[in-house]
C-alpha positions in Angstrom: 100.7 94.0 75.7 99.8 95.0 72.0 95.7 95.7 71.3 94.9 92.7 69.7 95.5 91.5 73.2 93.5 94.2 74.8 90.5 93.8 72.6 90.1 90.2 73.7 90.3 91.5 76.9 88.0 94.1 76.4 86.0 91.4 74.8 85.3 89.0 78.2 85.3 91.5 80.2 83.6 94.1 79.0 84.3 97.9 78.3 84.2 99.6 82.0 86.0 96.3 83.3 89.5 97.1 81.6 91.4 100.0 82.6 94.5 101.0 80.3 96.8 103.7 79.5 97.2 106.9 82.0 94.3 105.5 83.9 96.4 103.1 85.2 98.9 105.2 86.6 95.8 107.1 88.8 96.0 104.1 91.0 98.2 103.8 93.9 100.5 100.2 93.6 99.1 99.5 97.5 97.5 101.4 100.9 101.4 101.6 102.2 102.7 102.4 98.4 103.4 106.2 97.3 103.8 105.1 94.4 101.2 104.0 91.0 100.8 100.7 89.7 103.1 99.5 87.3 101.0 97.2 85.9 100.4 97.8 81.7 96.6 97.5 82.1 94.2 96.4 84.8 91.3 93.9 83.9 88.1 93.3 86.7 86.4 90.5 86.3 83.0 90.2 88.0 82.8 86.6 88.0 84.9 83.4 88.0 83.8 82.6 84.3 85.6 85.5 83.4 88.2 84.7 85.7 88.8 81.3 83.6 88.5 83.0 80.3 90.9 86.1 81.2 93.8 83.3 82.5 93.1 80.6 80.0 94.0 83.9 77.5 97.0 85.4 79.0 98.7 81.4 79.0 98.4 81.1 75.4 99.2 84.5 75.4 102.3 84.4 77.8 101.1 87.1 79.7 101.9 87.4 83.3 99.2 88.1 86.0 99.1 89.6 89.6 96.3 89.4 91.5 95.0 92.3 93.3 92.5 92.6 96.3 92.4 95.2 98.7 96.6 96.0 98.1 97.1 95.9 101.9 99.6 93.7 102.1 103.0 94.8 103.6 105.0 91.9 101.7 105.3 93.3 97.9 103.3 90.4 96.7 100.7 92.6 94.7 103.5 94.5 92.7 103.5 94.1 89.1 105.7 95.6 86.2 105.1 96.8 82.8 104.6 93.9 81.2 102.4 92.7 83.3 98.4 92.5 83.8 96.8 93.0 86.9 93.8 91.6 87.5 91.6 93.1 90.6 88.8 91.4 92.6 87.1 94.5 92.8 84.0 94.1 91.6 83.8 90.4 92.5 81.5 91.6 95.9 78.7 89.4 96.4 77.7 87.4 98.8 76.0 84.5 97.8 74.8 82.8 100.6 74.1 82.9 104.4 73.4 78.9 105.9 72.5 79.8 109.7 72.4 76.3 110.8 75.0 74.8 108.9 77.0 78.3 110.2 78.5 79.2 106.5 79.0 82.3 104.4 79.6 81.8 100.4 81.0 84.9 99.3 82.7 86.0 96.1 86.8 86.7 97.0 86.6 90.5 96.4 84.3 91.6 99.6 85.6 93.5 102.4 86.6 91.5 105.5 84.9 94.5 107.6 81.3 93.8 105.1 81.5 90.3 105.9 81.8 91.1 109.7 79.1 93.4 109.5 76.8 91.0 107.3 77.7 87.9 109.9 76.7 90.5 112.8 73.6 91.4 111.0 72.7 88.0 110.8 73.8 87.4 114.6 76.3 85.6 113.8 80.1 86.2 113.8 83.1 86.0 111.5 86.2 86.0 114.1 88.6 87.3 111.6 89.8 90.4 112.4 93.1 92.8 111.4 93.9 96.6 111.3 92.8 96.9 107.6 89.1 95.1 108.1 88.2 98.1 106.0 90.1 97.9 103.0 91.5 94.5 103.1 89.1 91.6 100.8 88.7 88.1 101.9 90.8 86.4 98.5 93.6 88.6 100.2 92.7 87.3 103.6 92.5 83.9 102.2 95.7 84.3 99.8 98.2 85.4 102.6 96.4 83.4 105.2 96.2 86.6 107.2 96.3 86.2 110.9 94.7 88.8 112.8 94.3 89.7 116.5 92.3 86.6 117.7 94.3 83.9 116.5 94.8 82.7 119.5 90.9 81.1 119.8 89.8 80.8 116.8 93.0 80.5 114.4 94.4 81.8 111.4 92.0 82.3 108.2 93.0 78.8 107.5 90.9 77.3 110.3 88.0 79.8 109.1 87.6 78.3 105.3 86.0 75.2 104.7 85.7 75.3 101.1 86.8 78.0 97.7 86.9 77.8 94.3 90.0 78.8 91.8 91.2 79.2 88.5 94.2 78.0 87.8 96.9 79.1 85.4 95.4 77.8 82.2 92.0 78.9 82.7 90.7 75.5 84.8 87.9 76.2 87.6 88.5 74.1 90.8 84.9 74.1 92.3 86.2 72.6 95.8 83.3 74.4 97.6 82.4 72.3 100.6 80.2 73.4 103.3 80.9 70.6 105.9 83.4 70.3 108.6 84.0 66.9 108.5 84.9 65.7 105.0 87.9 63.4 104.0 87.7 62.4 100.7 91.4 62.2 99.1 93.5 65.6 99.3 92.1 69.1 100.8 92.7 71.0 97.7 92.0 74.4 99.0 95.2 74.1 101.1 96.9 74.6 97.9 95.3 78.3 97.5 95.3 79.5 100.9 98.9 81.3 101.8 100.3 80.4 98.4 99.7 84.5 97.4 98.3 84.1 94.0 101.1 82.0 92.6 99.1 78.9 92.5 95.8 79.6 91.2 93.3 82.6 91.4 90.7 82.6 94.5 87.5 83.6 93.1 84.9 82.4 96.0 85.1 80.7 99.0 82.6 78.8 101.8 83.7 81.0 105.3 83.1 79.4 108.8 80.8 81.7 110.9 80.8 81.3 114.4 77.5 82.2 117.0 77.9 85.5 118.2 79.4 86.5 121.3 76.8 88.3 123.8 80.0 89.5 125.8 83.2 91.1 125.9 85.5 91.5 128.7 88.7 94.0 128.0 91.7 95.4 129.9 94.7 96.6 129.8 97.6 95.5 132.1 100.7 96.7 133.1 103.5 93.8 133.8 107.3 94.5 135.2 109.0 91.8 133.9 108.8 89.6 130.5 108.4 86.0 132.7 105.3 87.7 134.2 104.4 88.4 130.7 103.8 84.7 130.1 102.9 83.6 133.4 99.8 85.8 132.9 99.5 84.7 129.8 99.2 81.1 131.4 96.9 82.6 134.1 94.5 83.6 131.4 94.4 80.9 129.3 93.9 78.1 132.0 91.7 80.1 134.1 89.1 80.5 130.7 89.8 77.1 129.9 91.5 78.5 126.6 88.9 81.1 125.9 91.0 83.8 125.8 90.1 85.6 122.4 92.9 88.2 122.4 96.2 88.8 124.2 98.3 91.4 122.6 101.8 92.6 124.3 102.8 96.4 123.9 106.7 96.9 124.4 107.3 100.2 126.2 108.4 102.3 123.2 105.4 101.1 121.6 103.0 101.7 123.9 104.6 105.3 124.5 104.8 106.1 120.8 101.2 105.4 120.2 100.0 107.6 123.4 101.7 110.6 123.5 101.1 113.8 121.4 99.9 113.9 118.2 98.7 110.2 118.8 94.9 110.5 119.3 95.0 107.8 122.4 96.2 109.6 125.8 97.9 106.4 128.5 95.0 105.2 131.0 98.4 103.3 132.4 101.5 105.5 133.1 104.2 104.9 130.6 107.2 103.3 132.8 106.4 100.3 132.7 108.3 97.6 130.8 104.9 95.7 129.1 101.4 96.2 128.2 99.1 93.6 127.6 95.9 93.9 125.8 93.7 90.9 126.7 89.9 89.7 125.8 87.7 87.4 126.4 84.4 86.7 124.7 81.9 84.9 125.9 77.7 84.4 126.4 76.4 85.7 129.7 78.0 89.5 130.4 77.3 89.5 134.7 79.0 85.6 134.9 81.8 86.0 132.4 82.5 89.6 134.0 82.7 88.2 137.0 85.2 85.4 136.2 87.6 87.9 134.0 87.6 90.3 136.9 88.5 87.4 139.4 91.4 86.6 137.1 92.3 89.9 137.0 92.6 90.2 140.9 93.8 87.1 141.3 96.9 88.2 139.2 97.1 91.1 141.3 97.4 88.9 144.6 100.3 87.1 142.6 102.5 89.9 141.7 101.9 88.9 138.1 99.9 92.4 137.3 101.8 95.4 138.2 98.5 98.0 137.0 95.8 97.3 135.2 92.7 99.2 133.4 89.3 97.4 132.9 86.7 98.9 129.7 83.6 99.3 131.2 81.7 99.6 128.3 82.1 99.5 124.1 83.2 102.8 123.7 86.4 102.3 126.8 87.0 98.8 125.0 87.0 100.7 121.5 89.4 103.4 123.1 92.0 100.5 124.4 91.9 98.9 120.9 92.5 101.7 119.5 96.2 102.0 121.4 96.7 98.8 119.9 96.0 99.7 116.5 97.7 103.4 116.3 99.9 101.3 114.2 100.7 104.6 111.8 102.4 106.5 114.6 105.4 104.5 113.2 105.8 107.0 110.7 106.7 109.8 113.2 110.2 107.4 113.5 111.1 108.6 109.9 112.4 105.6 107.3 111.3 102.2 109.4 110.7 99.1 108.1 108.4 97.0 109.9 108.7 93.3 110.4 106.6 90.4 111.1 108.1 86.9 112.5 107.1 84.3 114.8 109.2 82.6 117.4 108.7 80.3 120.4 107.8 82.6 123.5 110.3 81.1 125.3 112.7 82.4 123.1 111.0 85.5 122.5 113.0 87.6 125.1 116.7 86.6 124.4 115.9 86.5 120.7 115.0 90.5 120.6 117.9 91.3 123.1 120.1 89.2 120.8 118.8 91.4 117.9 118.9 94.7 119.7 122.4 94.2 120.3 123.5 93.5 116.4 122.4 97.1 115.9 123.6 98.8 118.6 127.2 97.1 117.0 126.7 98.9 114.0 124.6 102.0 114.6 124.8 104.7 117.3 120.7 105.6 116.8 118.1 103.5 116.1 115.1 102.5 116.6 113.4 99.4 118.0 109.8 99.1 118.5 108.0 95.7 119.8 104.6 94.8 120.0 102.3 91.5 118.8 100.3 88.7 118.9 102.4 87.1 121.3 100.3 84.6 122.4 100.8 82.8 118.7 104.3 83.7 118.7 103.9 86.5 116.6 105.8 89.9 117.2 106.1 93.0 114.9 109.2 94.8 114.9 109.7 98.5 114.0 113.0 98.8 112.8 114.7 102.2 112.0 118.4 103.8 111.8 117.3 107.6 110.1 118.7 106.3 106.6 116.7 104.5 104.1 119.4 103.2 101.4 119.2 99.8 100.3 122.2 98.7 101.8 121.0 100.3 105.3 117.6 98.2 104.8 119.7 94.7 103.8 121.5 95.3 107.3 118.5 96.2 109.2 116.9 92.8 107.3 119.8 90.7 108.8 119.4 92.3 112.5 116.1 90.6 112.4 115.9 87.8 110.0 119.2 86.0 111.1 118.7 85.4 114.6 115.5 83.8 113.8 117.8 81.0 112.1 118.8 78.9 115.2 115.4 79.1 117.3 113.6 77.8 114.1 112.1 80.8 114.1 109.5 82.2 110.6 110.4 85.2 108.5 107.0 86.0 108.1 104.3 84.8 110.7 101.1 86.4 109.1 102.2 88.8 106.3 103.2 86.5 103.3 106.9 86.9 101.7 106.1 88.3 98.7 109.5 90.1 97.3 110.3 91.5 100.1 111.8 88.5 102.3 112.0 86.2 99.7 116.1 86.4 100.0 115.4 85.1 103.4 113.2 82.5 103.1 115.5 79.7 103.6 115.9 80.8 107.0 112.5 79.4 107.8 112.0 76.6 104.8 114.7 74.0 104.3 115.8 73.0 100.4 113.7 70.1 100.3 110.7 71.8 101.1 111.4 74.8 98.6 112.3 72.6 95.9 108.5 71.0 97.0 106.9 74.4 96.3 108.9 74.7 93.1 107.5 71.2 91.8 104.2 72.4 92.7 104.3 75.5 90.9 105.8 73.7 87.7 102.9 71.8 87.9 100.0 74.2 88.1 101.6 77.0 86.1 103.9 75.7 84.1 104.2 78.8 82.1 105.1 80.5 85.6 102.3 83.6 84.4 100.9 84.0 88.0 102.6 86.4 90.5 105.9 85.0 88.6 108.5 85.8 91.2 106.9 86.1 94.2 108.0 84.1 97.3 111.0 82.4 95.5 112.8 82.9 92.4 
């Protein structure tokens, strides 16, 4: 990247919006990276303009570009070598527009998921995204990865929760595709393209979110179950008995739920640690003393069925905060020592045999290890802390089959929420036949022909 380059950088973007040299190296690669970027400069545009006139530079140029948000991905897809430019969203921050009765938000792509919950709350209204790193995390990495979250289950992935976005593509051309309206089938939804593709298709640089009315209630427990078939019996229980309100219903495996309350975890157990499951589940709705009511019926109807073996109610924000917090001590996994932790999606049916299946590959080739389970398993979705106290490559690879393989014959995905990235891009014909990789390649070819954005990310 030689300083004619640079100065035409410099140029668009101005002086304080291009950082170069050992400045670069001050910067951590991601929130879950020891490690600095290894990008030759970084450039932050505050605008899509700049955006356009940034890529439509590095094409002639042939210089390669990887987009950078909040780095909180746990995929690899924000790494970028020497001879690369990164290009970071973080000053891209303002939001645009609130529309209260059309129920949108037009934001730039570099604002913190947890600001635009707290501007849709100021504005009673609600943004149901929601994931560990709300605080760190923007929406253009939301949006790029088509990030999941813990209430998928009612109100989707961020998918569901775009109606419209803009992006530049490769060359430097805007797509202005920034529709407000639900309802609107006029030839082919572009921003499908942009959502999920992880910055290898074009550059998000705004978008139109869907904002939903506010909840005036929230209903919380946590339950104890004995066996995995009264796992998703209850989960059935829920479901049909709020009409499929439920907004959350995360399931704790015992070694999770242990690891994350007992010493030096913050959270102590409010449920005794010998049982098999935990569940976490919610429900939101409008009227606090009826929907209360209703959730607690459920609750002791499940009782009366043998479906709940224990179970702990939050009687107020700070007891709900306290049993979300459990749920999120996802750090503790670094007490394990080298782990890797994984993110797939399977039919629930399959869900039980599938990990038993798994747990047995490694007990056939290691004598300790470690096996962790909890998820979103309501939308298939379970994340596995894997661990055998070495952290070679070759270790990894095998700890990558254990997992990934299995998935194979159930049709199950390498990667339910967290984007492939490098990291499971060897394994991503285990979820995507040829035809439909050669599809993505075509696509690619035809947007970026010069293959300058996020070159080798989800396949080679």
């Amino acid at each position: 990247m030689n300083s004619e380059f640079l100065k035409k950088l410099q140029d668009i973007s101005g002086d304080t919006s291009l950082i170069t040299g050992s400045s670069v190296k001050e910067r951590k690669a991601g929130i879950w990276i020891d490690e600095p970027i290894g990008a030759s400069a970084i450039v932050r545009p505050k605008n899509t303009k700049e955006v356009s006139q940034i890529l439509a530079l590095c094409n002639e140029s042939k210089v390669e570009v990887v987009t950078h948000g909040g780095l909180t991905g746990l995929s690899q897809g924000a790494i970028a070598n020497k001879n690369q430019l990164a290009l970071s969203t973080e000053l891209m921050t303002d939001i645009e527009e609130i529309d209260l009765y059309g129920r949108t938000m037009t934001t730039q792509s570099g604002v913190k998921l947890q600001t635009i919950q707290e501007v849709s709350e100021q504005n009673n209204m609600f943004f149901p995204l929601d994931l560990g790193a709300r605080g760190s995390c923007s929406i253009g990495g939301n949006a790029s990865t088509n990030a999941g979250g813990n209430k998928v289950i009612r109100y989707g992935m961020t998918r569901e929760l775009i109606l419209g976005l803009e992006a530049v593509l490769a060359d430097g051309t805007i797509i202005s595709s920034m529709n407000k309206m639900l309802k609107n089938n006029t030839g082919y939804d572009l921003k499908q393209l942009f959502i999920g593709s992880e910055g290898t298709l074009g550059i998000i640089t705004k978008l139109v979110l869907r904002l939903k009315e506010k909840p005036s209630s929230e209903n919380t427990a946590l339950i104890a179950c004995d066996s995995f078939e009264k796992v998703k019996k209850l989960l059935k229980h829920f479901d049909s008995g709020l009409a499929g309100s439920v907004t959350a219903f995360e399931v704790m495996w015992k070694e999770f739920y242990t690891l994350v309350t007992t010493a030096p975890a913050k959270s102590k157990p409010p449920i005794r640690q010998d049982y098999p499951y935990y569940i976490l589940v919610e429900y939101s709705g409008f009227d606090q003393k009826i929907d209360s009511a209703h959730f607690n019926s459920l609750l002791e109807d499940g009782l009366e069925k043998d479906l709940i073996s224990d179970a702990v109610i939050a009687k107020n924000t700070k007891e709900r905060t306290d049993l979300w917090g459990i749920r999120d001590d996802v750090e503790q996994q670094f007490r394990l020592g080298p782990i890797k932790i994984f993110d797939v999606s399977l039919p629930i049916n399959d869900m039980e045999a599938y990990l038993e299946n798994s747990k047995k590959l490694f007990a056939e080739k290691w004598k300790e290890f470690h096996f962790v389970v909890f998820g979103h398993l309501a939308d298939g979705n379970l994340h596995i802390i894997a661990g055998v106290n070495q952290d070679d490559k070759d270790s990894m690879n095998q700890i990558e089959n254990c997992i990934y393989e299995p998935l194979r014959d159930i049709n199950g995905s390498v990667s339910a929420e967290h984007g492939i990235g490098l990291e499971k891009l060897p394994y991503l014909n285990i979820s995507r036949n040829e035809e439909e990789i050669n599809l993505m390649r075509t696509l690619k070819k035809s947007l970026d022909p010069n293959n300058i954005l996020n070159p080798g990310k989800i396949f080679n």
